[in-house]
C-alpha positions as CSV (number, residue, x, y, z in Angstrom):
1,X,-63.6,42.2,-37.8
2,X,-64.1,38.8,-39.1
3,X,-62.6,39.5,-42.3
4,X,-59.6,41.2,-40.7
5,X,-58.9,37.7,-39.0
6,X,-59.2,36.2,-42.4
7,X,-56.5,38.4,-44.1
8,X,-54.4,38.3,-41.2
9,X,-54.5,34.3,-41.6
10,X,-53.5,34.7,-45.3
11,X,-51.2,36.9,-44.9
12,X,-49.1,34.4,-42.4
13,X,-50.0,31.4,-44.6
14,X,-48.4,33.6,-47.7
15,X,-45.3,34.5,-45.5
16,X,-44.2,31.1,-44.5
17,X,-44.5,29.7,-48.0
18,X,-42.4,32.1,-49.1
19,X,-40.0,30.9,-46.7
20,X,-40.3,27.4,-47.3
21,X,-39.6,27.7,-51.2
22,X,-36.4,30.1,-50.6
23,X,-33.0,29.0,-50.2
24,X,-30.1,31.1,-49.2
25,X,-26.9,30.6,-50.5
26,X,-23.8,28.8,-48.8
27,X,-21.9,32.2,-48.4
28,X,-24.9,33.1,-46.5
29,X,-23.4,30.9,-43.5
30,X,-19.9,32.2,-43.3
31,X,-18.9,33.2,-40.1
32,X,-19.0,36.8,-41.2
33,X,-22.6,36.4,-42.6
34,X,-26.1,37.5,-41.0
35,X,-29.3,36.1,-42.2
36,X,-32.3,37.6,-41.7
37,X,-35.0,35.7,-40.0
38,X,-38.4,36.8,-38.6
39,X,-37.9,38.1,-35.2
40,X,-41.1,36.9,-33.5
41,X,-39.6,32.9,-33.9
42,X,-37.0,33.7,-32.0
43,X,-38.2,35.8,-29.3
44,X,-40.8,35.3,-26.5
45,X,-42.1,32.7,-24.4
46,X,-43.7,29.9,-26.7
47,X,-40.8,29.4,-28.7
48,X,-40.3,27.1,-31.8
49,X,-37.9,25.8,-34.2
50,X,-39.6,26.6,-37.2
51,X,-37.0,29.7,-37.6
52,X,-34.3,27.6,-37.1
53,X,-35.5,24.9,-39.4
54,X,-36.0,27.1,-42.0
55,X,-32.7,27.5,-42.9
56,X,-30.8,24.5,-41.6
57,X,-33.1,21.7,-42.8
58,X,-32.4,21.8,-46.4
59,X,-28.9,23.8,-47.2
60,X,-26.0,22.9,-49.0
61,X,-24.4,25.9,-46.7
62,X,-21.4,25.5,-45.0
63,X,-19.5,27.1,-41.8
64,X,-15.7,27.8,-42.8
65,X,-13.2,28.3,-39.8
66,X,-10.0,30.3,-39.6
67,X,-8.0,27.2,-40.2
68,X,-9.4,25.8,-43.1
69,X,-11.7,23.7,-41.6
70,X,-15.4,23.3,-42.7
71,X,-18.9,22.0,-41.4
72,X,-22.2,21.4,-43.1
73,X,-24.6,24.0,-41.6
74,X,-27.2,21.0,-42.8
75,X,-29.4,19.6,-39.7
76,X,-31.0,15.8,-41.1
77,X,-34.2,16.3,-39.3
78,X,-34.7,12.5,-39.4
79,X,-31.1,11.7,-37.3
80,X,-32.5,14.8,-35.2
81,X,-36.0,13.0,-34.3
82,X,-34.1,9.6,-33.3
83,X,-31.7,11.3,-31.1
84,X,-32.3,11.3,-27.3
85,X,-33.0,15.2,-27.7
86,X,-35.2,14.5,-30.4
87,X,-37.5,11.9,-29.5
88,X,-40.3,11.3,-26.4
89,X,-42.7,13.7,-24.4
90,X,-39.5,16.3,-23.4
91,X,-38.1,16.4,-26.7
92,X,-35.8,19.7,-26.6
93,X,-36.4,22.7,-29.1
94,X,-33.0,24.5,-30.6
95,X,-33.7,27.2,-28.1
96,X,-33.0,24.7,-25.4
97,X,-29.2,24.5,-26.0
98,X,-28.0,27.2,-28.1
99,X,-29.7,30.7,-25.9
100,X,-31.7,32.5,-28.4
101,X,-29.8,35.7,-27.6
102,X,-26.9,34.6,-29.1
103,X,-28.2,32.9,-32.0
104,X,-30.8,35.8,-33.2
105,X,-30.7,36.4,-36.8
106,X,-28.4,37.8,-38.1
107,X,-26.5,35.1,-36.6
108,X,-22.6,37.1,-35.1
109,X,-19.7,35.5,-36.9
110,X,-17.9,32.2,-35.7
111,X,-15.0,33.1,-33.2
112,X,-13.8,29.5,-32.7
113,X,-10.4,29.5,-34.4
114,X,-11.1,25.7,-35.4
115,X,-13.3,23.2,-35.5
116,X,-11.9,21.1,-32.3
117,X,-12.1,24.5,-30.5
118,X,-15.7,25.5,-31.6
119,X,-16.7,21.6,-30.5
120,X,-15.2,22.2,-27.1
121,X,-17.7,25.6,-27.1
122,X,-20.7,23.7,-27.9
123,X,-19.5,21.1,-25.3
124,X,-20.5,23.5,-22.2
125,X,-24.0,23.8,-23.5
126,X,-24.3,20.3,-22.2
127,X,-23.0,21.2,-18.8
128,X,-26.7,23.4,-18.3
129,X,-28.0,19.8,-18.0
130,X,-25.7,16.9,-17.7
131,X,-23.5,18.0,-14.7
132,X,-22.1,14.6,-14.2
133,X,-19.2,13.0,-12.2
134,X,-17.4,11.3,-15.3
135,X,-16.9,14.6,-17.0
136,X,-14.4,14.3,-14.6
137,X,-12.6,11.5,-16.4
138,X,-12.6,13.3,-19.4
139,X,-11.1,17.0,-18.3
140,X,-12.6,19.4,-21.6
141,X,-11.5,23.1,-21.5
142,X,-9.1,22.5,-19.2
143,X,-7.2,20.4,-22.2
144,X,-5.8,21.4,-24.8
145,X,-8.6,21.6,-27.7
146,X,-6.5,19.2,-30.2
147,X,-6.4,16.8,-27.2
148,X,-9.4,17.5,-25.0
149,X,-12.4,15.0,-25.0
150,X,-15.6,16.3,-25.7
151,X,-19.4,14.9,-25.1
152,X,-19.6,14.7,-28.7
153,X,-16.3,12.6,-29.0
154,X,-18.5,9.6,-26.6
155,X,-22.1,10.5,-27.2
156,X,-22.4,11.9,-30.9
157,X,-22.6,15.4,-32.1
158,X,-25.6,17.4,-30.6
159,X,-28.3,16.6,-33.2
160,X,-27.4,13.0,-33.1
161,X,-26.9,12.4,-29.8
162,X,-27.5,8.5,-29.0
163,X,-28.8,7.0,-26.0
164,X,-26.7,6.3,-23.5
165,X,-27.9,2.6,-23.3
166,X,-25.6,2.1,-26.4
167,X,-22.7,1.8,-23.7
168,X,-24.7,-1.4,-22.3
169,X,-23.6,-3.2,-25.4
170,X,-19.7,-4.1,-25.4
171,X,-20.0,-3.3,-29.1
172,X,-21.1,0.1,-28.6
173,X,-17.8,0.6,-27.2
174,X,-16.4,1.1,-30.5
175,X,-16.5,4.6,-31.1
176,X,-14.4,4.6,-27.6
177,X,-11.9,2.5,-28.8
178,X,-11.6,4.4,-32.4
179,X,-10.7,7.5,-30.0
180,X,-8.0,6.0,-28.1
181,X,-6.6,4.6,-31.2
182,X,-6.7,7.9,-32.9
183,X,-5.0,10.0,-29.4
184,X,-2.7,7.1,-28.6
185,X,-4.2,6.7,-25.7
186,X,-3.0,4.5,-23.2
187,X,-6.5,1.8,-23.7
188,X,-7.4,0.8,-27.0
189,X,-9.3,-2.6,-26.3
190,X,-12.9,-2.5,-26.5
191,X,-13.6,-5.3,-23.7
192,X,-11.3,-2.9,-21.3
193,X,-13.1,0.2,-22.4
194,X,-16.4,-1.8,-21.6
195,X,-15.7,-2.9,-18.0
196,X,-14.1,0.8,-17.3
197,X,-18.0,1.9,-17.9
198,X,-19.9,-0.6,-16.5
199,X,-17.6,-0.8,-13.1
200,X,-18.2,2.7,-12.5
201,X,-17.2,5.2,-15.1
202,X,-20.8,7.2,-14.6
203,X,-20.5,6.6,-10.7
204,X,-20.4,9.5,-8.2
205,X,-17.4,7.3,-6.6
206,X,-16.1,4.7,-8.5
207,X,-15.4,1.3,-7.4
208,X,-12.8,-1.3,-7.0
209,X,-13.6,-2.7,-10.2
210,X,-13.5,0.5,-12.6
211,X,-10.0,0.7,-10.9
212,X,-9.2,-2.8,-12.1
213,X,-10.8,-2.7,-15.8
214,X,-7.4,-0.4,-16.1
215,X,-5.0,-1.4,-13.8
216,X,-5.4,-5.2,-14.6
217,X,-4.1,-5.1,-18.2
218,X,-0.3,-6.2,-18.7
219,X,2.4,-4.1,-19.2
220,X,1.0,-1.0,-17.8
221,X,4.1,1.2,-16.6
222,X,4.8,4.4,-15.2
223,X,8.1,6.4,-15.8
224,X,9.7,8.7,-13.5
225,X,11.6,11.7,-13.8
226,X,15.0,9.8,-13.7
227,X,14.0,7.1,-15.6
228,X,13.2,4.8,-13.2
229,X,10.1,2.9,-14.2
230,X,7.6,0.4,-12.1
231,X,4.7,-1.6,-13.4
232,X,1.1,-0.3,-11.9
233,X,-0.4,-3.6,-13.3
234,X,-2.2,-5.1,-10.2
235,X,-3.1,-8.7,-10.1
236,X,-6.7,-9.3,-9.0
237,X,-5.9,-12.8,-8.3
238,X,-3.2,-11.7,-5.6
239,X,-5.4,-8.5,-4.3
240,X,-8.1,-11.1,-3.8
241,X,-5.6,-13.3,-2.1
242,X,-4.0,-10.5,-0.1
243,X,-4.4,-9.7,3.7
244,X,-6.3,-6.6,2.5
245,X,-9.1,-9.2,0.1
246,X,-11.7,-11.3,0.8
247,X,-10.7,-13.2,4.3
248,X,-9.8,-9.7,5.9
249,X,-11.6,-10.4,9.1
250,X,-12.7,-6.4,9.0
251,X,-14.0,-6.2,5.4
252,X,-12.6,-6.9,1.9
253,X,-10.8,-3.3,1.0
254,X,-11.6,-1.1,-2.2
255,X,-8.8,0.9,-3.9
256,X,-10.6,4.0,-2.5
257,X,-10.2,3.1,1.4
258,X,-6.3,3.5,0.8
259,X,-5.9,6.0,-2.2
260,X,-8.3,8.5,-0.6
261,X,-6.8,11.0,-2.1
262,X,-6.6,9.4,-5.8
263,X,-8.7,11.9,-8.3
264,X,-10.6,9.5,-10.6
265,X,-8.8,8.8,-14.3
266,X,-7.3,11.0,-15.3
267,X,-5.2,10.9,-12.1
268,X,-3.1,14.1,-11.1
269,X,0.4,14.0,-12.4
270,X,2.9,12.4,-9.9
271,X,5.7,14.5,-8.8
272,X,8.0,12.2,-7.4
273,X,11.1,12.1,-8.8
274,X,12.3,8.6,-8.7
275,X,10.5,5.2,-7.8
276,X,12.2,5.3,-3.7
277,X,10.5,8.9,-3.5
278,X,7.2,7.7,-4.8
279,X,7.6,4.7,-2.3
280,X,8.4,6.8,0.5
281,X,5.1,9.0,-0.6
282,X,2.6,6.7,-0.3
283,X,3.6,4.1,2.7
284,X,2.1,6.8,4.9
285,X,-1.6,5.7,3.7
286,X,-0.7,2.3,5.8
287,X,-1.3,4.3,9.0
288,X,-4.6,5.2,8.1
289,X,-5.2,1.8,9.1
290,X,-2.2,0.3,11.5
291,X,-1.2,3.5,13.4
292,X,0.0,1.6,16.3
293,X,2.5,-0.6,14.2
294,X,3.1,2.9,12.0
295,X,4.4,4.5,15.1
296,X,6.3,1.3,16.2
297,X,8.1,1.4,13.3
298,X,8.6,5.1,12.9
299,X,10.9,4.9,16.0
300,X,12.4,2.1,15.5
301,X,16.0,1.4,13.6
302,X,14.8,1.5,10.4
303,X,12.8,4.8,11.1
304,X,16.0,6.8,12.7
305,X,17.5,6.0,9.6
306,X,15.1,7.5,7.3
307,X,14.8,10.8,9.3
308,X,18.5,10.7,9.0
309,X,18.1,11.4,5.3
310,X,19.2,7.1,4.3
311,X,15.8,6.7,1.5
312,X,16.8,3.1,1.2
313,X,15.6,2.5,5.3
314,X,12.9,-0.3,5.1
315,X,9.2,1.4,5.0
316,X,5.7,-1.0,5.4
317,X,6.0,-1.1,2.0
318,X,9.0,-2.8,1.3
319,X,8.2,-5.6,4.0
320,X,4.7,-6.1,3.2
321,X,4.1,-4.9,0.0
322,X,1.8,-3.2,-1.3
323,X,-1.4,-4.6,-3.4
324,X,-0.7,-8.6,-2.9
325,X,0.0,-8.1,1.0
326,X,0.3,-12.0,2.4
327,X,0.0,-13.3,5.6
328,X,3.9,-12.8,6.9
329,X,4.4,-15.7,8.7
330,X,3.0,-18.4,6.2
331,X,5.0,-20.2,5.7
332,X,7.1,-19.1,8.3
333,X,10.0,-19.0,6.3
334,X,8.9,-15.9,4.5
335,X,10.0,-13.9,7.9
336,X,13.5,-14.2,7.1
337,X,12.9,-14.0,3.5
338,X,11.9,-10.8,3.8
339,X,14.7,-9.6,5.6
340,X,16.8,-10.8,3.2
341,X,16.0,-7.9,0.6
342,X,18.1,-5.5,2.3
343,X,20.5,-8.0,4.6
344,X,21.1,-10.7,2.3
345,X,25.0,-11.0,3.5
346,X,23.5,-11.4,6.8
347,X,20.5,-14.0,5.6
348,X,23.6,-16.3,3.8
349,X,25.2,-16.5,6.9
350,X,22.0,-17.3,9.1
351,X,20.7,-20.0,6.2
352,X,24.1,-21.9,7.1
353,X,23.6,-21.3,10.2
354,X,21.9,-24.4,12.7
355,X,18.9,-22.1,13.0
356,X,18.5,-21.1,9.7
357,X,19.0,-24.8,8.4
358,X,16.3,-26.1,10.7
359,X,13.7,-23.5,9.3
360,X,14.4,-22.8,6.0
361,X,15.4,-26.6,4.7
362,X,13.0,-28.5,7.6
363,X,10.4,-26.0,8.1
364,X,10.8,-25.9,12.0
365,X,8.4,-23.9,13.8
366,X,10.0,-23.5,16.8
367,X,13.8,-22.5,15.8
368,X,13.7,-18.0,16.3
369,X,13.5,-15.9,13.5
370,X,14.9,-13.0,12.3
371,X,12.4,-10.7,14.0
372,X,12.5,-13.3,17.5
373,X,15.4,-11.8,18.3
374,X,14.8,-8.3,16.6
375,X,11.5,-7.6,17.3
376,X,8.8,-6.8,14.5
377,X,7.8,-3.0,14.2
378,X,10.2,-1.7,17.2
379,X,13.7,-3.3,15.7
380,X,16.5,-1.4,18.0
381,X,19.7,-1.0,17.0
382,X,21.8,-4.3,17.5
383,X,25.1,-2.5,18.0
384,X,23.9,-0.8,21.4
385,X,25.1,-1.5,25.1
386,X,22.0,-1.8,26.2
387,X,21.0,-4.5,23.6
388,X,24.8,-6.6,24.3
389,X,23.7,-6.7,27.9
390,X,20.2,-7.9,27.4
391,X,21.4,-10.2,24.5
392,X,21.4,-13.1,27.2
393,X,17.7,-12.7,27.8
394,X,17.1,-13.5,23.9
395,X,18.5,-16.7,24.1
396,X,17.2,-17.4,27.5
397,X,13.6,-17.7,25.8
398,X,14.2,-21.0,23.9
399,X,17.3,-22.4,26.2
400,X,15.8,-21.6,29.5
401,X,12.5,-23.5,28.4
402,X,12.8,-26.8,29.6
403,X,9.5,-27.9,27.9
404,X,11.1,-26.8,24.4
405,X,14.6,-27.7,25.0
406,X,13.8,-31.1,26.0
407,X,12.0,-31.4,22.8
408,X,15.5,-31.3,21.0
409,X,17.4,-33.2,24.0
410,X,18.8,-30.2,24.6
411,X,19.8,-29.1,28.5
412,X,18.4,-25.5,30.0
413,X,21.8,-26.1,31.5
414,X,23.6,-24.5,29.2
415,X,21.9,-21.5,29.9
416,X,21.8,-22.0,33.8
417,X,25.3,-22.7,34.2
418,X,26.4,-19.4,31.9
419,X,24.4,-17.3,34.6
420,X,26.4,-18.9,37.7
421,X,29.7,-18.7,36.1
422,X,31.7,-15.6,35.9
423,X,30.8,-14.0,33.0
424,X,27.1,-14.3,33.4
425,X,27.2,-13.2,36.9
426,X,28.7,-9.9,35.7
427,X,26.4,-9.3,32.9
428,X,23.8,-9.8,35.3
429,X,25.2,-7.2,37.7
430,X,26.1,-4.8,34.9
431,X,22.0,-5.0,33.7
432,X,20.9,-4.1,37.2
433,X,23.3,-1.5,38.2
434,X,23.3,0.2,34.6
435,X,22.3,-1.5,31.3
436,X,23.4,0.8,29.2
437,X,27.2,0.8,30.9
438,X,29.8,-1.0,28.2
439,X,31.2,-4.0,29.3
440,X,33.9,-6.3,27.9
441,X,32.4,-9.8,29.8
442,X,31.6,-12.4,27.1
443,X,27.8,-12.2,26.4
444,X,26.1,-15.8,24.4
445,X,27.1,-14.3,20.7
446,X,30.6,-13.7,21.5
447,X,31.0,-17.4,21.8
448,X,28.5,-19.0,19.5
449,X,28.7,-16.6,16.9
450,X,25.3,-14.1,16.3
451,X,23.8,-14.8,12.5
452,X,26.1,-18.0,11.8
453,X,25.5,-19.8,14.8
454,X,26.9,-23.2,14.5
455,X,26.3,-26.8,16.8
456,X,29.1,-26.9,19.7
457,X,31.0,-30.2,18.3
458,X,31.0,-29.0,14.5
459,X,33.9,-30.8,13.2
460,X,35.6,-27.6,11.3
461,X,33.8,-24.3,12.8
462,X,32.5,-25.8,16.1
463,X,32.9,-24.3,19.6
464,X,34.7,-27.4,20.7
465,X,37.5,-27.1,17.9
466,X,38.2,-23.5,18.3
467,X,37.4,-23.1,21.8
468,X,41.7,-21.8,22.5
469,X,40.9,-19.2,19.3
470,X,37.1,-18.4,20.8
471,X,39.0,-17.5,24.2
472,X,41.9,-15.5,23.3
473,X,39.2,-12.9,21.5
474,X,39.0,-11.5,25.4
475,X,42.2,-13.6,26.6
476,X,44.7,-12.6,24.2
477,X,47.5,-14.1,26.7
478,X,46.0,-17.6,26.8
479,X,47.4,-20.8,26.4
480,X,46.6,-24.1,25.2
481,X,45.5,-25.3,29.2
482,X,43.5,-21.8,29.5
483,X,40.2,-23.5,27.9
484,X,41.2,-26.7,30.3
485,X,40.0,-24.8,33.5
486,X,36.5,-23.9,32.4
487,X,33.9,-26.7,32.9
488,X,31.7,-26.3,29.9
489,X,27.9,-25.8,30.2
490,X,27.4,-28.8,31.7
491,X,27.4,-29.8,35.5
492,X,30.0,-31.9,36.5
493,X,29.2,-35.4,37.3
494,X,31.3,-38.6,37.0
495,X,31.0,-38.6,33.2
496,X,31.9,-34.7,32.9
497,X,34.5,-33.2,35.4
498,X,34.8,-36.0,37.2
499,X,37.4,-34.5,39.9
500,X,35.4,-31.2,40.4
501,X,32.1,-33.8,41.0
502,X,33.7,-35.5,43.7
503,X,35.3,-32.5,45.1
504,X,31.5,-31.1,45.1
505,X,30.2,-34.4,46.2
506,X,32.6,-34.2,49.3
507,X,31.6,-31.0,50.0
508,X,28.3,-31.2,49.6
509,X,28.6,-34.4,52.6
510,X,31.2,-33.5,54.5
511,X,29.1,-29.6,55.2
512,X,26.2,-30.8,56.1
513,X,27.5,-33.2,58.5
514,X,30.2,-30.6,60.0
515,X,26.8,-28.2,60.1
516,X,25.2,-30.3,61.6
517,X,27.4,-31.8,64.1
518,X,27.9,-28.7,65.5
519,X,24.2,-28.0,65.8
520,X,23.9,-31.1,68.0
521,X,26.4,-30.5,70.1
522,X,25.2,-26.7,70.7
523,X,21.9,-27.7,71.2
524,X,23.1,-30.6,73.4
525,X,24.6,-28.1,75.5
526,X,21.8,-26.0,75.6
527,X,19.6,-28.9,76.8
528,X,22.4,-29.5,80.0
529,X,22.3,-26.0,80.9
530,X,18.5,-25.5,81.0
531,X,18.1,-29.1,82.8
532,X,20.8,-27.9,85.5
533,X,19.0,-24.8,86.1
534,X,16.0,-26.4,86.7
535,X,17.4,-29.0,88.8
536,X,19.2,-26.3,91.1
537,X,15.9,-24.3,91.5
538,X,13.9,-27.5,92.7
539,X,16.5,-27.9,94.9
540,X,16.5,-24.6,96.4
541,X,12.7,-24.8,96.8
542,X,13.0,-27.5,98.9
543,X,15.3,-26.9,101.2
């Protein structure tokens, strides 16, 4: 028995020298090709590379592909023992990526028609281990072979595979930027490259800054169907600045709270059409956060339009922005200047105007705004019954505030005395019977003008110097006197409308003094009666 063991032993020693002195030839490894190997290295549990090695670790073979194209079918057993797969307590056999099933010898012929093909088949092998997020960024078989990325593109071919600490190092980058050089892809410097991985390239869900190591390089465009193109460079400076960065009261915000639905590089195609469409695609991801305002808006002026088919109605975005989103109202100017993208006939007239010169050239904070008047989210439409009638009440909150007017020297009686007169009267009667009834009675605007407002006594466009031309818009019949008989928004006194103050004056004696003299004498005669019947009763009682 002991002898048998002996012979046995021999017998193997004898059998793998013979394999270690032969050679087979390079047409041996053509895809159409079988070499035979011994089936017990190949098969079982406790499986090795010797089989493997045997063939692969000293050949001058080669692998030739339907197009031409040819590999070494050489494995550098020294490269293989430095690689990550290679090296440490869990080094991996052959077995562990290519399935011994398939790779029995006689080996089946090559199908791949090419060699970026056949690299993209190898590719899923690493999929049995490495199932990680940033395959993601790199799409494989879903590419195109000539243009699809594979591991071994990044991390070497699969019996050199390098650590991934390489990618620590800024210069390791290289092989990245080679790529993108060679695809014409759209980043090619290595620093870029470098702060796309360490900002969260490998991350489950990538941060603000792997977002940024892209979108912060100049230039960067995107091109719509139509040709309209728009830069997607963001500043970081300005998205640190914003509303949205580092003072937002709630929390700084990350790309990902408002592109929630943004797939990770390489993004889904956009379908828009133009840059407006794309625009009108994506202001919706304000209400995410500001559904109040969102629904303000939605019904307001600008919203009606934009269900009405007009693309060009103002949306959040084209207020506010979108990535460098500042504060609105500082300075305050920026309110009207904001306005002035779409109305900028309307803005010239109100920067002439004595509102618009007192906030845009002097910075005052207390003259109104474009959206005083207009309202923020809820704008109505100016052109409305309802919004002539109530027109009053805007002016009313600066010129009925006698705090603020007096400020300026100016008199809340200009808006008192429009209320008592005529024509305030009836737009006060025609608001509580039925604002939204027309009427043809002259409203604050129809006198002073709505966006060019100018001061009263303005030597060429004033009030004062047109006032026959300002009346005869409702007066057509009007003559050079007409304008005499109104009194102004002042109250008379001796320095203004003299006559009617003294007619006033002698009213306002000579009725109370009538009044009253009447009074007395009723009550004077009321006293004589109840004293007479008195008297007569004590009389009667004593007779």
């Amino acid at each position: 028995m002991r002898s048998f063991s002996l012979w046995l032993v021999g017998l193997i020693i004898v059998l793998i020298g013979s394999f270690l002195w032969w050679e087979p030839a390079a047409a041996d490894f053509a895809p159409d090709t079988a070499v035979t190997l011994p089936q017990q290295q190949v098969s079982g549990d406790d499986r090795t590379d010797l089989a493997c090695l045997l063939c692969h670790q000293d050949t001058t073979a080669e692998i030739t592909f339907p197009s031409g194209e040819t590999i070494s079918a050489q494995i550098d057993l020294d490269s293989l023992a430095h690689s990550v797969h290679g090296s440490g307590d869990e080094a991996l056999t052959c077995t562990d990526c290519h399935n011994p099933n398939a790779y029995r010898s006689p080996h089946s012929g090559v199908t791949a028609p090419d060699y970026a093909s056949y690299r993209l088949e190898k590719a899923a092998a690493c999929e049995q281990c490495h199932v990680q997020p940033h395959l993601d960024s790199h799409t494989q078989l879903a590419a195109a072979a000539d243009t699809a990325v594979a591991c071994q593109d990044c991390h070497g071919e699969g019996h050199t595979v390098q650590p991934a600490a390489m990618f620590d190092a800024e210069t390791g980058t290289a092989v990245c930027a080679d790529c993108h050089t060679e695809k014409d892809a759209t980043t090619t410097d290595p620093a870029g490259l470098f702060n796309a991985i360490q900002y969260g390239l490998f991350d489950r869900q990538p941060g603000e800054n792997y977002c940024l190591a892209c979108h912060t390089q100049p230039g960067l465009t995107m091109t719509f169907a139509n040709g309209d193109a728009v830069s997607i460079t963001v500043d970081p400076d300005g998205l640190h600045d914003s509303v949205h960065g580092a003072d937002n009261p709630w929390q700084p915000l990350a790309c990902a709270n408002c592109h929630r639905d943004t797939a990770p590089y390489p993004h889904e195609p956009v379908t828009a059409a133009s840059a407006r469409q794309f625009t009108l695609s994506q202001y919706g991801l304000c209400e995410q956060c500001h559904n109040y305002n969102y629904e303000r808006a939605t019904n307001s002026v600008h919203g009606d339009a934009l269900q009405e088919g007009n693309e060009n109605a103002a949306v959040c975005i084209d207020c506010h922005g979108s990535h460098e989103i500042p504060t609105p109202n500082e300075p305050r100017a920026r309110i009207s200047h904001i306005c002035e993208q779409c109305h900028s006939e309307i803005f010239n007239e109100y920067a002439e105007s004595v509102h618009g010169a007192a906030l845009l050239e002097e910075d005052n904070p207390d003259v109104p705004t474009c959206i005083d008047c207009h309202g923020v989210h809820d704008i109505n439409d100016p052109t409305t019954n309802l919004f002539r009638v109530r027109s009053p009440e805007l002016c009313a909150k600066c010129h009925a505030n006698v705090e603020l007017m007096d400020k300026y020297e100016i008199s809340t009686d200009v808006f008192e005395t429009y209320v008592a007169d005529f024509h305030g009267e009836t737009v006060t009667l025609f608001e509580q019977l039925d604002p939204t009834a027309e009427t043809n009675k002259a409203v604050c605007y129809d006198c002073h003008g709505i966006h060019n407002i100018l001061p009263p006594d303005a030597p060429h466009a004033g009030i004062k110097t047109n006032l026959l031309a300002t009346c005869q818009q409702c007066h057509p019949d009007a003559t050079d006197n007409f304008p005499d008989a109104w009194t102004s928004h002042f109250r008379p006194s001796l320095e203004h409308n003299p006559l009617v103050y003294l007619v006033n004056l002698f009213y306002d004696i000579v009725i109370p003094l009538t009044v009253g003299f009447f009074a007395f004498m009723v009550f004077t005669d009321i006293y004589r009666r109840v004293r007479e019947r008195v008297a007569g009763r004590r009389a009667a009682g004593g007779e």
